[in-house]
N, C-alpha and C positions, 0 to 999 in steps of 0.2 A: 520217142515214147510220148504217150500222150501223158499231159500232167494236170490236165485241167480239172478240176474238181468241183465239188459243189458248194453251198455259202460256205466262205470262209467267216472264220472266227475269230476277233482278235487276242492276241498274246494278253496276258494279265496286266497290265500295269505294276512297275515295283511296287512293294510296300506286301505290309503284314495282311494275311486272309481279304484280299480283294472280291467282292463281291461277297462275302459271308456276315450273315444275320442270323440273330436267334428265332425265332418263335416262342416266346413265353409263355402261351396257354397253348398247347397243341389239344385239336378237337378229337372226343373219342373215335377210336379206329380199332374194328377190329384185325385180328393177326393177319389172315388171308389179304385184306386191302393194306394194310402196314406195311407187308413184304413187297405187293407192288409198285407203293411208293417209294419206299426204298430200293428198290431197282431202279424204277424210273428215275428216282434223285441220282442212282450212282451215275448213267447215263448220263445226267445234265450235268453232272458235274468233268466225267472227261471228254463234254463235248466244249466246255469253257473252260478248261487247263489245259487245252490239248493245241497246240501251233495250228492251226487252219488254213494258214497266207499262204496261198498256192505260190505267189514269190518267193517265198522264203526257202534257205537252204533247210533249215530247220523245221521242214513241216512234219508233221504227225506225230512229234515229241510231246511227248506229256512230262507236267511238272512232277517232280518228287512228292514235294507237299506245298500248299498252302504260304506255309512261311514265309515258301523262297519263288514265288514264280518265277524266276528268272531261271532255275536250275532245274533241267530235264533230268529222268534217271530213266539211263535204259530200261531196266527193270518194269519200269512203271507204263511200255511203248508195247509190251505183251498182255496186258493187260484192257489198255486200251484197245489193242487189234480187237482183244473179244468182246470189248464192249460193242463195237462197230457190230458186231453178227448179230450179238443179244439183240440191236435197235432194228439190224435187220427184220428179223424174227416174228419181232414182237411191234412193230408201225411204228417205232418211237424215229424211226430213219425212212426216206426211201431207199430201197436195196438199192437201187442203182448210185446214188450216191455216198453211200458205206463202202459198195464198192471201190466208186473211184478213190474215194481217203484211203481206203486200204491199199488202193495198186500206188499212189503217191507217198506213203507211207512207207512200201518196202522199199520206193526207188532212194527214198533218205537213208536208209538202212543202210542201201549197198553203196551209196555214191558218198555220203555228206558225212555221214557219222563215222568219229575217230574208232578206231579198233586195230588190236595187232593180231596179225595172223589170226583174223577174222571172231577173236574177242572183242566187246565193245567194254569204252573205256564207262565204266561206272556211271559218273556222272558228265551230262555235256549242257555245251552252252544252248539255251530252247531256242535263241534263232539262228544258229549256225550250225549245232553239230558236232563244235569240235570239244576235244576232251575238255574237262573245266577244271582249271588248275592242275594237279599232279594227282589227280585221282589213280587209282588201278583199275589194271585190266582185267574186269571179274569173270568168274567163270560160271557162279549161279546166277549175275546179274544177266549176264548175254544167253544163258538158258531157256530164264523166265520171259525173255523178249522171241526166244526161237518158240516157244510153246504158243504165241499168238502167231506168229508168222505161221507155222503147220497149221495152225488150227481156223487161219484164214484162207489157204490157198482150198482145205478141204473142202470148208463153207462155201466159196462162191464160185469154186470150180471151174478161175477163169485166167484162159492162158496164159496171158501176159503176169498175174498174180502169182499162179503156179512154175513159171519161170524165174521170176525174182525170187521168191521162196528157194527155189534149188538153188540156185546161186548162192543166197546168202547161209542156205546148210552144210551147203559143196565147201564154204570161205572159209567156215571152220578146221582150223587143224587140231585137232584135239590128239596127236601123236606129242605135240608141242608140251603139251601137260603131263605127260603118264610118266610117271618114274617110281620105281620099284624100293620097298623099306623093307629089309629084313625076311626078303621072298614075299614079300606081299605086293601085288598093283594097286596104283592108289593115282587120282588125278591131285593134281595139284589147286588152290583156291585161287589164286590169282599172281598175277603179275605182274611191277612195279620196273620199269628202268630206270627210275629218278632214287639218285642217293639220299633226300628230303620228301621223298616222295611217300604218300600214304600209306601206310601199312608198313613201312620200311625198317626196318628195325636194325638192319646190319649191312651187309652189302645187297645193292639194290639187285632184283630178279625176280624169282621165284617167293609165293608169300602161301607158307604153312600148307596143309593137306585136307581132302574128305577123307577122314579116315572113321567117321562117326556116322550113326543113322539119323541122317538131320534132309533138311529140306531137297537136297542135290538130287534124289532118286533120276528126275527127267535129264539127267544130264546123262547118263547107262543109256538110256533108251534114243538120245540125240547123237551119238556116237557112234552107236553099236554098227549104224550100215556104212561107215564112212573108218571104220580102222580092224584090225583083222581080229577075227569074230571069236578068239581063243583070247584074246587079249580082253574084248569087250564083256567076256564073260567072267574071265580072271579081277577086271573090275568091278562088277554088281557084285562080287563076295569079295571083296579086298575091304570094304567097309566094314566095323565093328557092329557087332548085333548084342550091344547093352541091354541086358534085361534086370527089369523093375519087376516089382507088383501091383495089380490094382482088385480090391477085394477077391485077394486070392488068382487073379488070370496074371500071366505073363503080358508085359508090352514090352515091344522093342524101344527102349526109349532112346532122344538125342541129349546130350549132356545134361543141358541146364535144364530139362524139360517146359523149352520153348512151346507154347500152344502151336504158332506159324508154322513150325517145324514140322510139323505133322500135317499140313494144311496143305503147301505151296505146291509140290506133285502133283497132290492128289484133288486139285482144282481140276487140272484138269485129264489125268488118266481114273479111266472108271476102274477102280479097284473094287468095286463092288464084282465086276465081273470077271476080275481074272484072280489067280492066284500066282504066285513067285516061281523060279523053279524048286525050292523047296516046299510051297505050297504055303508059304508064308501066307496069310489074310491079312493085306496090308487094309484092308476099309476096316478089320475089325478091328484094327492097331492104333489107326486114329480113334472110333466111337472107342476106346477103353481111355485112351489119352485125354480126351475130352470131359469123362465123368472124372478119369482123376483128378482131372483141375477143378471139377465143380466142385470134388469133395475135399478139397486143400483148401478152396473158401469156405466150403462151410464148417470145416477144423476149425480155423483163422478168425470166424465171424465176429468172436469175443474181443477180438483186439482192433481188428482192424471194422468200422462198421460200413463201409464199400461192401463187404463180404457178406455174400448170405446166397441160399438156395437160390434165387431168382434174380440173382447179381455176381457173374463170374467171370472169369476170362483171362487168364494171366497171360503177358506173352511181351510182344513191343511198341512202342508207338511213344505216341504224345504221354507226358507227368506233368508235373506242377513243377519238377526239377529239368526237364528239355527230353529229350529221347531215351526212355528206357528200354531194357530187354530184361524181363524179370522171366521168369517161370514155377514153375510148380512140382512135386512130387510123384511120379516119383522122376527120379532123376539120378546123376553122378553127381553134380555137383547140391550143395544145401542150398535151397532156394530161400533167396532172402527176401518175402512181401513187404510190398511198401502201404499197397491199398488202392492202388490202382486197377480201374478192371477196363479193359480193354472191350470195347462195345465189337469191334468186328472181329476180331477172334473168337469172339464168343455165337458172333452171326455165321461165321463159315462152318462152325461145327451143326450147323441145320441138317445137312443130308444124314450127318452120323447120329446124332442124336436130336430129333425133332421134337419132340417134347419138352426135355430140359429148353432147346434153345428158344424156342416159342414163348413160353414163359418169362425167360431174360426177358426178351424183346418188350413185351406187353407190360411188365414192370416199369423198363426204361423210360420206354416212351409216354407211358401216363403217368409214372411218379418222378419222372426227371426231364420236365418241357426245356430245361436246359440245352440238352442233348440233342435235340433236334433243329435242323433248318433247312434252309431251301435245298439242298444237296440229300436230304435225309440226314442219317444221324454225324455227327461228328463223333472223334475218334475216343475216349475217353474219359473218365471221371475219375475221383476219388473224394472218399466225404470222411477220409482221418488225416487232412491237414486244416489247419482251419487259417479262414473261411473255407468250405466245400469246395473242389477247385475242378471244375467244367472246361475238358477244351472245347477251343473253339475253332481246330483244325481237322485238317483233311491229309494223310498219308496218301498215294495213288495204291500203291501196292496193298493195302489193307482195304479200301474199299473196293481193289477191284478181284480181291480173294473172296469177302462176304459178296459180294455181288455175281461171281459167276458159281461160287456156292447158292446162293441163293435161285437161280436160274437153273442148274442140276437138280434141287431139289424139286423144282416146279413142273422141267422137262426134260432134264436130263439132257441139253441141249450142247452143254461144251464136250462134257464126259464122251458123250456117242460122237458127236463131229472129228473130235483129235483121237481119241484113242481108234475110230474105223480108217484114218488116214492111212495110206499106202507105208507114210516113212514111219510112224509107230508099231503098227503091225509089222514091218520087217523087224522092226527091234523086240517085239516083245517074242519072234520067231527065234530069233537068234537068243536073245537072252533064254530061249527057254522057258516064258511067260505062257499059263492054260488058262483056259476060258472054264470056268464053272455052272 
């Protein structure tokens, strides 16, 4: 196999946010050029978190965050893949060089990187590969990496790519997770063999369920052609369909009413154009999800002063306290605000709701030069602890959700590329998925 690739880029050097700067006075912009610098930054940023050393066992791993370059997250290596197309697309790459990162990129996938029965372990070492510490073996994490893998082999439509790609879908045994609760199918959330090991709580194994409508959706659709197609259907309805309110509509909410949650599918299947087999509207599930959150800050705005119409976003990331996961209303569990608003959650909701999310953005970015730098925005703020507390990091997986959101709304370019793939269309066949 050929491995050769184009400039290599070197690993981060240790230490906290390596190469990240503020800009203090950011120059006015309006939205339409805002968005494509923000694109453009998310680009430059996992072309410089991202392993490049065509040496290295560890190539085409992208950091977690900022924090830790030292620490890859699968998660954040599907992401990446589409950032590679976007650059294609759009001249910020030459194709042929996106290319070759991508076809050296799966060959790390299938050769280098820890994984059991073709799970990839959470977090791995960025120049090696191998598991990092006693992490688990996830099941959403190794997903969100398959969903750049399909959605690379579709884009460049090149053999040796599309080879690696079946491979590492084929490695999957997702038979390995399905276990039945009380007559219902339900996949399992991850895996753990270490007694001390992450998520461990009892005897090491098996770690809790999907049994909720939360971010997993593309994991039914990654399955469905690879385990028997009664079973794969018996999963898409084995998860709980929680219903909230949001001025009077029904949403299917996920517990906490995570923003993400509602996000991470639906990057990249176009829901706009299909419906469920029940005829569920999962795009109009996120746009209801997304004003509920607007309108839970603008309840909140008295208390917390983060919150306001043109300042929203509840969901995960970077605090003033280390990594949060808040959410919003409606929800199962009571969402507890701290005042934090999550700058890309609130950017991924553009395709559903463009108007509200325009607004955020143009707020942001003129009334908080904070928030901006060479990368585009960093991830967070809140202005109800004091002093006002600005991060100054980068999650992968958050900017590379507003970022291929942000690309869907402009061309709809991931949406159509993964969701016309050969291996999604057999699933949305099988699941019983209609085009509208």
């Amino acid at each position: 196999m050929n491995r050769l690739v184009g400039t290599a880029v070197p690993l981060p050097k240790s230490g906290v946010q390596p190469g990240i700067s503020t800009r203090t006075h950011p120059e006015r912009m309006d939205t339409h050029t805002l968005l494509h610098n923000e694109l453009k930054g998310s680009f430059d940023f996992f072309l410089n978190f991202t392993n490049l050393d065509p040496a290295s066992p560890g190539f085409g791993l992208t950091v977690d965050s900022t924090k830790t370059p030292e620490v890859a997250s699968i998660a954040s290596v599907g992401f990446t893949l589409s950032a590679w197309i976007i650059a294609a697309a759009r001249g910020f790459m030459p194709r042929q060089q996106a290319l070759d990162i991508t076809r050296q990129t799966l060959f790390t996938l299938l050769h280098h990187a820890s994984h059991h029965r073709g799970f990839f372990a959470h977090f791995l070492d960025m120049a090696t590969g191998a598991r990092l510490r006693k992490c688990e073996f996830s099941t959403i994490d190794t997903a969100l990496c398959l969903n750049g893998v399909i959605t690379a082999a579709a884009y460049f439509q090149d053999p040796e790519i599309s080879e690696l790609a079946q491979l590492l879908l084929d490695r999957v045994d997702w038979n390995f997770i399905i276990f039945e609760r009380e007559g219902v199918t339900l996949f399992r959330m991850a895996y753990n063999p270490d007694e001390d090991g992450d998520y461990v709580t009892e005897a090491p194994g098996f770690i809790h369920q999907w049994d909720m409508a939360a971010e997993q959706k593309m994991m039914y659709l990654q399955a469905a052609e690879t385990i028997d197609p009664t079973i794969a259907r018996q999963l898409y309805r084995g998860f709980s369909r929680d219903i909230g309110l949001y001025d009077g509509q029904e949403i299917i909410i996920n517990p906490g009413g995570h923003l993400f949650a509602y996000q991470f599918s639906e990057a990249w299947l176009d829901t706009a154009h299909y419906l469920d087999p029940d005829g569920l509207d999962w795009f109009n599930n996120t746009r209801l999800a997304s004003l509920a959150n607007r309108s839970f800050c603008m309840e909140k705005a008295d208390v917390f002063p983060t919150y306001h119409a043109n300042s929203w976003g509840i969901s995960c990331g970077d605090s003033p306290w280390g990594y949060d996961v808040s959410g919003s209303t409606p929800s199962l569990q009571k969402p507890i605000p701290h005042g934090t608003i999550s700058v890309f959650a609130a950017l991924a909701c553009l395709p559903f709701v463009p108007d509200e999310t325009l607004a955020m953005i143009d707020h942001v970015y003129h009334n908080h030069p904070e928030l901006w730098g060479p990368y585009g925005f960093f991830e967070s703020y809140n202005l109800a602890v004091s002093p006002p507390w600005y991060s100054h990091s980068i999650y992968a997986i958050h900017k590379g959700c507003s970022m291929i959101m942000i690309e869907n709304y402009l061309s709809r370019l991931i949406w159509e590329t993964y969701t016309n793939s050969p291996t999604i269309q057999k699933a949305l066949t099988i699941l019983g998925f209609s085009r509208r």
